[in-house]
C-alpha positions as CSV (number, residue, x, y, z in Angstrom):
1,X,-26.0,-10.3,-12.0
2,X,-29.5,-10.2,-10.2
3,X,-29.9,-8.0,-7.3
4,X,-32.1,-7.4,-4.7
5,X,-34.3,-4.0,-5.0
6,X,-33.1,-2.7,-1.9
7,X,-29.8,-2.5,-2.7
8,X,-31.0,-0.3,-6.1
9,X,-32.7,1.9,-4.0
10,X,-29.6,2.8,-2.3
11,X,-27.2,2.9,-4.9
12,X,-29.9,5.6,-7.0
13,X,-29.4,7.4,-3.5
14,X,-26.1,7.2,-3.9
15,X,-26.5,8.5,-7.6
16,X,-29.1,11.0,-6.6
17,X,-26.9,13.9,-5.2
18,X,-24.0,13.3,-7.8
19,X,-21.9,15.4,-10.0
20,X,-18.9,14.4,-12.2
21,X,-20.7,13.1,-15.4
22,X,-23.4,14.0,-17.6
23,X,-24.9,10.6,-18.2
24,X,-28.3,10.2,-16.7
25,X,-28.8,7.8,-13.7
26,X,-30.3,5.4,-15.7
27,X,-27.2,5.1,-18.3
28,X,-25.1,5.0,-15.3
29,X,-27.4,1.9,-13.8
30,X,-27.1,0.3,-17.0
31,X,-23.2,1.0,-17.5
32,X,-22.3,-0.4,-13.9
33,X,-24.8,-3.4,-14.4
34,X,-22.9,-4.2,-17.9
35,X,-19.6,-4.1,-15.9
36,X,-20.8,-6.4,-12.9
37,X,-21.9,-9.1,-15.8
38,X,-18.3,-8.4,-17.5
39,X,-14.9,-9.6,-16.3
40,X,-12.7,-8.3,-13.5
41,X,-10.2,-6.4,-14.8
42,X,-6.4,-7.4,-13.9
43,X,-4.3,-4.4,-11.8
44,X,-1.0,-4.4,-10.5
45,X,1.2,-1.2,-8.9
46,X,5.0,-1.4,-9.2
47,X,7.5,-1.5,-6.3
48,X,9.4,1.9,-7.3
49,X,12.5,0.4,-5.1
50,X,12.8,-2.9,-6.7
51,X,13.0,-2.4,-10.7
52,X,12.5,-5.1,-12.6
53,X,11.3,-5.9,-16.3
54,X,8.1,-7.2,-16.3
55,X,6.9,-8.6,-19.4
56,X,3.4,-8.7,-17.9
57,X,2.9,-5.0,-18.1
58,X,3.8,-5.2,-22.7
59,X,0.5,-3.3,-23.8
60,X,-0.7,-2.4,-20.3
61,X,-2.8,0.4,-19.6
62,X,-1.4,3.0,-17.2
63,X,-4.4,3.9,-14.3
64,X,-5.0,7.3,-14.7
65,X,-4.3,8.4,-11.0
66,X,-1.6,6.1,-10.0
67,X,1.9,6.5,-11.8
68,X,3.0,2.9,-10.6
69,X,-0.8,1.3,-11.5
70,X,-1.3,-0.5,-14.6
71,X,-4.2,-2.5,-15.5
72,X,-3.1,-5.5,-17.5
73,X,-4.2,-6.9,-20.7
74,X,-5.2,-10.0,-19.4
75,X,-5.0,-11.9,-15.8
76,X,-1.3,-14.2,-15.9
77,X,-1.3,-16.6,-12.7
78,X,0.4,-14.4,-10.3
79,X,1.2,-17.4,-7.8
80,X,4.1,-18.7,-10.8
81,X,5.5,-15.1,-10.9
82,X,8.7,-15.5,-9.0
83,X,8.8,-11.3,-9.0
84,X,5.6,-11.0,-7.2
85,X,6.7,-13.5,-4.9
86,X,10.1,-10.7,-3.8
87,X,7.9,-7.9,-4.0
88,X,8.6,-5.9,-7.0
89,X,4.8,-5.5,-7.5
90,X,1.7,-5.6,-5.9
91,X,-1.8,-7.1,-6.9
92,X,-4.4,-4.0,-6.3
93,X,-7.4,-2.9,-7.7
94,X,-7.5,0.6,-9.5
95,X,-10.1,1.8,-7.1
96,X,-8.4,0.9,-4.5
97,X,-5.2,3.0,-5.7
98,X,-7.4,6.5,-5.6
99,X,-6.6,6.4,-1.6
100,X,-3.0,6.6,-2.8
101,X,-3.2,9.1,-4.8
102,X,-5.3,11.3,-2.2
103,X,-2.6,10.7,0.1
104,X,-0.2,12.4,-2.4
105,X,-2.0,15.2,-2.2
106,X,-1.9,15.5,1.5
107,X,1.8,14.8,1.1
108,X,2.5,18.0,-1.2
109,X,0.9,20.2,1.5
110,X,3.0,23.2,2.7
111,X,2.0,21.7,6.0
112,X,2.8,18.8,5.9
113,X,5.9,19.3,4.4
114,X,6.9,21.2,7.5
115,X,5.9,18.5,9.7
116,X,8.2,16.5,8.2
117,X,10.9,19.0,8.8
118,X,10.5,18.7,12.5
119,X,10.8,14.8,12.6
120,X,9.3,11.7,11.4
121,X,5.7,12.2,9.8
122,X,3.9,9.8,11.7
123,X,1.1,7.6,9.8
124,X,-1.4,5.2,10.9
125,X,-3.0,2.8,8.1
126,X,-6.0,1.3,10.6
127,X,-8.1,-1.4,8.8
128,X,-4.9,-2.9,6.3
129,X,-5.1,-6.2,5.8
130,X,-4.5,-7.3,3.6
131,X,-1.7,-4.7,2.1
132,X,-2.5,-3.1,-0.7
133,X,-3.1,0.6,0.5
134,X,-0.5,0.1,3.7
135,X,2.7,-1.0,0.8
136,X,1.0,2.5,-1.2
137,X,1.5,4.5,1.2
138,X,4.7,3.7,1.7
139,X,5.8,4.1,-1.4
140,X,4.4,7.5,-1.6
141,X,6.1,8.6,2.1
142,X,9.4,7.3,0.6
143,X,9.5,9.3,-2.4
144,X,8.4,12.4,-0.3
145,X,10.3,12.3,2.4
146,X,12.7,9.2,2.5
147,X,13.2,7.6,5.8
148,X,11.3,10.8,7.9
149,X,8.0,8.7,8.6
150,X,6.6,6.0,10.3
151,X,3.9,4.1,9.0
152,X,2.5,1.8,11.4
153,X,0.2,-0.8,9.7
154,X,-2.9,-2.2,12.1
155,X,-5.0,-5.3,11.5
156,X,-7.4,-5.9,14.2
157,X,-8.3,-9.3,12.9
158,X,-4.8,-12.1,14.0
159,X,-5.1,-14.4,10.8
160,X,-5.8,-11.1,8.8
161,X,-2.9,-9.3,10.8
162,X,-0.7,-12.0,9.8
163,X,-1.1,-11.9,6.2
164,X,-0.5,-8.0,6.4
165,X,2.5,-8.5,7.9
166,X,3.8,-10.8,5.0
167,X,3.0,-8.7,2.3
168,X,4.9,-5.7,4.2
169,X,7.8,-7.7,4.8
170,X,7.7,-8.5,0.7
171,X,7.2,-4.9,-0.3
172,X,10.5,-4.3,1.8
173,X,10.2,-0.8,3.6
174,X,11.9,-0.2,6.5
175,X,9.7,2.1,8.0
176,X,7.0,0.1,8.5
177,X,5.5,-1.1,11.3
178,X,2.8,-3.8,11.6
179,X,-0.1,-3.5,14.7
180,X,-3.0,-6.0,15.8
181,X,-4.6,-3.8,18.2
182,X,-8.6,-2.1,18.7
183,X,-9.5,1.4,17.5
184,X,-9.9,2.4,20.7
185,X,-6.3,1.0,21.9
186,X,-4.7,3.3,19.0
187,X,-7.5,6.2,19.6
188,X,-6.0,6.6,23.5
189,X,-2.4,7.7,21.6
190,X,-4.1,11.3,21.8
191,X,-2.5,13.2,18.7
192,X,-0.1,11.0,17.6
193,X,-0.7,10.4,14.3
194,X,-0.4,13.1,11.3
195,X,-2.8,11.2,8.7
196,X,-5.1,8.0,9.7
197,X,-5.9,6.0,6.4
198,X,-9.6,4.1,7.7
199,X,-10.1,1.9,4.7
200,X,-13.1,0.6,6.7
201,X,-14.9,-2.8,6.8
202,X,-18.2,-3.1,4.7
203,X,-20.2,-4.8,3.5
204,X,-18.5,-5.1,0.4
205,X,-20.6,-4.1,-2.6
206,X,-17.5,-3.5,-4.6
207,X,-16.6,-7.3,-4.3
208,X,-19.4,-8.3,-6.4
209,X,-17.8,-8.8,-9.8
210,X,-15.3,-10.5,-7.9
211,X,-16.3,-12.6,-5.7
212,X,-20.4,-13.3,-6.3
213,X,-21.2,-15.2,-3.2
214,X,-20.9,-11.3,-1.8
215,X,-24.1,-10.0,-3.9
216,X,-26.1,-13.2,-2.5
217,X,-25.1,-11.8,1.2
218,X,-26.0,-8.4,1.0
219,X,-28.8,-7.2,2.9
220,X,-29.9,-3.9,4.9
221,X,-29.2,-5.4,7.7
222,X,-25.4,-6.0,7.0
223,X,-25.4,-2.3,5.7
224,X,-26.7,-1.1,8.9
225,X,-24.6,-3.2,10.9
226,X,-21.3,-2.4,9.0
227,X,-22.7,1.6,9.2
228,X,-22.5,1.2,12.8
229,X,-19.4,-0.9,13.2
230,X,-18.0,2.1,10.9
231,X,-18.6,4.9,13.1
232,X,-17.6,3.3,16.4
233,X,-14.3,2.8,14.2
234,X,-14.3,6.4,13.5
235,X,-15.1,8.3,17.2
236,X,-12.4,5.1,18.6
237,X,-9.8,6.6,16.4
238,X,-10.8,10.5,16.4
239,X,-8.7,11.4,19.4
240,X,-5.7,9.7,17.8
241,X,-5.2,12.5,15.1
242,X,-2.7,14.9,15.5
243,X,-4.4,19.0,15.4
244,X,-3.9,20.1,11.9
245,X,-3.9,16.0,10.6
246,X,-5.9,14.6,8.2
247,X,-8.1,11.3,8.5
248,X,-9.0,9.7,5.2
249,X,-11.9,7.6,5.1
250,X,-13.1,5.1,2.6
251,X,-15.0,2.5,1.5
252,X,-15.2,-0.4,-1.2
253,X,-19.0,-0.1,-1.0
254,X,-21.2,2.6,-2.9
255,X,-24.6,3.2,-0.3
256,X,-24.3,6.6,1.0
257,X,-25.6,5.3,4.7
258,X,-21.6,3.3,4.8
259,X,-20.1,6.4,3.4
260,X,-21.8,10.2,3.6
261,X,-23.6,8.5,6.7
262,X,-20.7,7.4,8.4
263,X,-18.7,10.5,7.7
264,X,-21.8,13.1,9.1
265,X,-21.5,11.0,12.0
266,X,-17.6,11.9,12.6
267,X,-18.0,15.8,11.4
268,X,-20.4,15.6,14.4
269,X,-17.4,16.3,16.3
270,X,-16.8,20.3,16.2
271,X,-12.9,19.6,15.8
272,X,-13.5,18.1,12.2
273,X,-14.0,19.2,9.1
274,X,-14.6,17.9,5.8
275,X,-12.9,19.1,2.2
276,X,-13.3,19.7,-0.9
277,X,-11.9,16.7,-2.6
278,X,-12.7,17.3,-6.1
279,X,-10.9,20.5,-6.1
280,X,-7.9,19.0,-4.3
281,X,-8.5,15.8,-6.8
282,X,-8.8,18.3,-10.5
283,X,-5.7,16.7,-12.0
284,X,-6.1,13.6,-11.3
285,X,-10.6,14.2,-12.3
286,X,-8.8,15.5,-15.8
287,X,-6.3,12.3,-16.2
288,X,-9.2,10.2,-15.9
289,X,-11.7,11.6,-18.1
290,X,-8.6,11.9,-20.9
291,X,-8.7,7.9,-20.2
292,X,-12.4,7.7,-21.0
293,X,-13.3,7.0,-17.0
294,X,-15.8,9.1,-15.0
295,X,-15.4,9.9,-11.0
296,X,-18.7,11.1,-9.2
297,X,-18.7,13.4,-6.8
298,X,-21.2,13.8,-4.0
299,X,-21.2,17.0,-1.6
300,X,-21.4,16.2,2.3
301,X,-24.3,18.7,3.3
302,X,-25.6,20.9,6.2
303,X,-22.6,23.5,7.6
304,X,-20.0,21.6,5.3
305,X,-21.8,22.0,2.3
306,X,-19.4,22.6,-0.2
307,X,-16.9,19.7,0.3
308,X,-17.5,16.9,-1.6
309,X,-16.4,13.0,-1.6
310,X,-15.4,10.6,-4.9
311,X,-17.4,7.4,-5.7
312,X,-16.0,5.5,-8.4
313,X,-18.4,3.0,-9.7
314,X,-17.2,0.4,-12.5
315,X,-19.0,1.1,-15.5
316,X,-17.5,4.5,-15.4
317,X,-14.4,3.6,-14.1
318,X,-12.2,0.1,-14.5
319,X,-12.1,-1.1,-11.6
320,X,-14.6,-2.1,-8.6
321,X,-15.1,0.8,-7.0
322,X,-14.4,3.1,-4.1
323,X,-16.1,5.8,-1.6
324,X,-13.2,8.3,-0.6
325,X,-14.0,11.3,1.5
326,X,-11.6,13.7,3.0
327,X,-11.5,15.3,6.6
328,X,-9.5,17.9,8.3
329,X,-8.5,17.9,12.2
330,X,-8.8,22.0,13.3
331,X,-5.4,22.9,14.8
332,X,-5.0,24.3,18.1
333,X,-1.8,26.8,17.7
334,X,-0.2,24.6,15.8
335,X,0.3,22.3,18.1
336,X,3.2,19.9,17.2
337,X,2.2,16.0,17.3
338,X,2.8,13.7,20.5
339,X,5.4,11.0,20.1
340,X,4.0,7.3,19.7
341,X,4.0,5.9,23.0
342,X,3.7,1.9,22.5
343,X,1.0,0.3,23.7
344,X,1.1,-3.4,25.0
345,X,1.1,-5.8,22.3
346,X,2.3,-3.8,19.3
347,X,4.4,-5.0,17.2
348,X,6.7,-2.3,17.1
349,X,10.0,-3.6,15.3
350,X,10.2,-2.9,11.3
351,X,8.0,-5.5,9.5
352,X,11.0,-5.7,7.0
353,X,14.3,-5.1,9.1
354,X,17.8,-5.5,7.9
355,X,17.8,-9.4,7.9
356,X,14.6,-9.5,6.1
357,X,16.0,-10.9,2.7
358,X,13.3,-8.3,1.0
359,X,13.9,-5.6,2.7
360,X,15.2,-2.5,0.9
361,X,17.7,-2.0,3.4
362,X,19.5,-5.7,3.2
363,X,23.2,-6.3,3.5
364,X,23.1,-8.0,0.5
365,X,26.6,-8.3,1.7
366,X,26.3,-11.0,4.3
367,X,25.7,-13.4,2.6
368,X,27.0,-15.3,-1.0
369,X,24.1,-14.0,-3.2
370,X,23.2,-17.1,-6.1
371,X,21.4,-16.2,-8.8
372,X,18.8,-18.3,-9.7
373,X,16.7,-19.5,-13.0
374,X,12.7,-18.9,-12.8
375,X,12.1,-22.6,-12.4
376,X,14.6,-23.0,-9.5
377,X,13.3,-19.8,-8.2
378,X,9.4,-21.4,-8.4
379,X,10.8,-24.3,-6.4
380,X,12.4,-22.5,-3.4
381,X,8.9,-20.9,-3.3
382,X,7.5,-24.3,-3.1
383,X,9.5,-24.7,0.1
384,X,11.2,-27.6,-1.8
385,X,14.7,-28.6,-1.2
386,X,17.5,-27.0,-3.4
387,X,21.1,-28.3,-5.3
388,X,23.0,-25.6,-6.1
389,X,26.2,-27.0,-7.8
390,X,29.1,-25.0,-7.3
391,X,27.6,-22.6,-4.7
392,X,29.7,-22.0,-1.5
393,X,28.3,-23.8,2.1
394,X,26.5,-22.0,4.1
395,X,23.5,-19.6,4.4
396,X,22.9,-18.0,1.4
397,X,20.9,-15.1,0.2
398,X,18.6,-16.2,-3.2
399,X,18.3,-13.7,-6.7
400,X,15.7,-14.1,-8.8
401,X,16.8,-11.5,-11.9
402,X,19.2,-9.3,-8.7
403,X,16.1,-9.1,-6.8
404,X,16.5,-10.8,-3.2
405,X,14.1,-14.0,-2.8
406,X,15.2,-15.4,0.3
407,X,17.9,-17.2,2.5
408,X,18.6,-21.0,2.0
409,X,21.3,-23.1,3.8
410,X,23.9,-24.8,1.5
411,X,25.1,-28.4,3.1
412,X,26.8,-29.5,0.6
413,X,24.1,-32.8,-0.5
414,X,21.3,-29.8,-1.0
415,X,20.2,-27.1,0.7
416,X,17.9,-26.3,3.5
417,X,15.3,-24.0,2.8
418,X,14.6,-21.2,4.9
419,X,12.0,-19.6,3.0
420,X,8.7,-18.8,5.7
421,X,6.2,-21.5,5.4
422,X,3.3,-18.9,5.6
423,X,4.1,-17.7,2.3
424,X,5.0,-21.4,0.1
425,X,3.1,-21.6,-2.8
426,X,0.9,-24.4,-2.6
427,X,0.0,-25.4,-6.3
428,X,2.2,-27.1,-8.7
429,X,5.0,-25.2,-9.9
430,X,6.8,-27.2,-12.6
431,X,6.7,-25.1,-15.5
């Protein structure tokens, strides 16, 4: 993959102030080059509440940092997998799971824990779309602390926003919430979020072995521009952080004027503070280099010298790669957070409520639950019309191996199908 010189000066930048493996920059350059020319590898991260067997996962590789993230042995064609379809798993990049397992680590804190004590932890995934660190999350607030959080899910972008909010309503978590609002209209909820996940929007190095059309894009100018989109992001959302929270920022990108750049620009606010991420992150540093993959680590400078961020560049790890730097909101006595007041235009209901057929907290119940084969499943995906013989009239709730699928309505000749047009498949399903 040719690219332009510019961009190699920044990434050497990015390599220059580095620690985490002993290769020399040039091996690295050579290793990440040899992985952009090489195929993109397949990752998916199990729904821990909707067990299934999955016969894609047979002599899958478990991602070192993720304990529901495997990388696959080869790609299948997700689209004709009725199971992705009901949200038992989710299509992520390994990278991309690091923020997970960050968040994890914020979870286990004493702290935290203690917030959670006192009510509902209250989370805020800004920049989601299209799901894959929002349905993460989740899972990880769930295990911790069952239904004590609220995650609230923002998409500033509508067609973006509504994708979001159909992969939430697949993964099935009750406590989710889904949001289409600005920065700034979250950043005046002074101190009412615990942790702010700002996944933010760049200009998208790590989408090179995936999509190409994104190398023959790049340019300074898009770096600067997403650099400075980046830190209006961050000083709109700032005030939004509860004292004592933590804001986790990241990038798909690897040019340290997107990532350490944008970060200085926040710690230039006296109530932040950055950590020291590779000793929060040493088991999960250890589980990685045990699976042959390297994590660089890069030191944020000046009066927080001594914290540190994570690249992961492909090459040295299997996926596409991610920037992840920690930061720290001083507390103020120990204040406790302010309650979410909603803002006009939230969506403020659970993305997947009761009646949402894949929502973990269904009455599976209600309705006559049919099981269905995978090829019947495929074609209620299709939105096509159903005959069920022997199934009773009525509105009916659809299994696909016990996992929900969706509601149809049985008249007897066939049955309509209620299944939300936004997500039909739209290739050919006959298998």
């Amino acid at each position: 993959m040719t690219l332009p010189q510019e961009f190699w000066e920044l990434f050497e930048a990015a390599l220059s102030g580095a620690a985490g493996d002993e290769q020399p920059q040039s091996e690295i350059r050579k290793r990440f080059e040899t992985a952009l020319d090489g195929e993109s590898p397949a990752c998916v991260r199990l729904n821990p509440w909707k067990k299934a067997t999955l016969p894609i996962l047979e002599g899958a590789r478990q991602i070192p940092w993720s304990p529901e993230g495997w990388q696959l042995v080869k790609r299948p064609i997700f689209t004709l997998h009725p199971l992705f379809h009901a949200g038992a798993y989710y299509v992520q990049d390994a990278s991309s799971m690091f923020i997970g397992a960050v968040l994890r680590r914020i979870l286990r804190l004493p702290e935290m824990q203690q917030r959670a004590e006192k009510g509902p932890l209250r989370v805020l995934d800004l920049c989601a779309a299209p799901g894959g660190k929002t349905t993460d999350a989740a899972a990880s607030l769930r295990e911790a602390y069952g239904d004590g959080f609220s995650l609230l899910s923002n998409e500033v972008v509508p067609k973006r926003a509504a994708i979001l909010r159909d992969n939430v309503e697949v993964w099935g978590d009750p406590c989710v919430s889904v949001s289409s609002l600005q920065p700034a209209k979250l950043g005046a909820l002074k101190e009412a979020f615990d942790i702010i996940l700002v996944d933010a929007p760049c200009s998208g190095e790590g989408m090179f072995r995936k999509e190409p059309q994104a190398a023959s894009q790049w340019s300074l100018r898009k770096v600067d521009d997403c650099a400075a989109l980046q830190r209006k992001i961050l000083s709109d959302i700032a005030p939004a952080l509860a004292p004592g929270g933590y804001l986790i920022y990241s990038t798909c990108t690897y040019n340290p004027r997107e990532n350490e750049g944008s970060v200085a620009s926040l710690l230039e606010n006296p109530e932040f503070e950055a950590l020291n991420l590779r000793s929060l992150m040493a088991s999960e540093m250890a589980k990685a280099a045990e699976a042959g993959e390297s994590l660089l680590w890069s030191s944020l400078q000046g009066e927080h010298s001594g914290a540190s961020a994570v690249r992961l560049v492909p090459g040295l790890v299997h996926g596409e790669g991610q920037f992840c730097a920690l930061l720290h909101k001083n507390a103020r006595g120990g204040c406790a957070p302010a309650r979410i007041k909603v803002p006009e235009g939230c969506v403020t209901s659970p993305a997947a409520s009761r009646e949402c057929p894949t929502s973990y907290i269904i009455d599976r119940e209600k309705y006559p639950n049919v099981a269905v084969d995978k090829q019947t499943a495929l074609n209620y995906l299709h939105g096509d019309s159903l005959v069920l013989p022997g199934a009773p009239m009525g509105q009916l709730l659809l299994t696909y191996k016990d996992i929900p699928l969706g509601y149809v309505k049985n008249i007897g000749t066939r049955c309509n199908n209620l299944y939300p047009k936004s997500r039909r498949i739209k290739i050919d399903v006959t298998l």
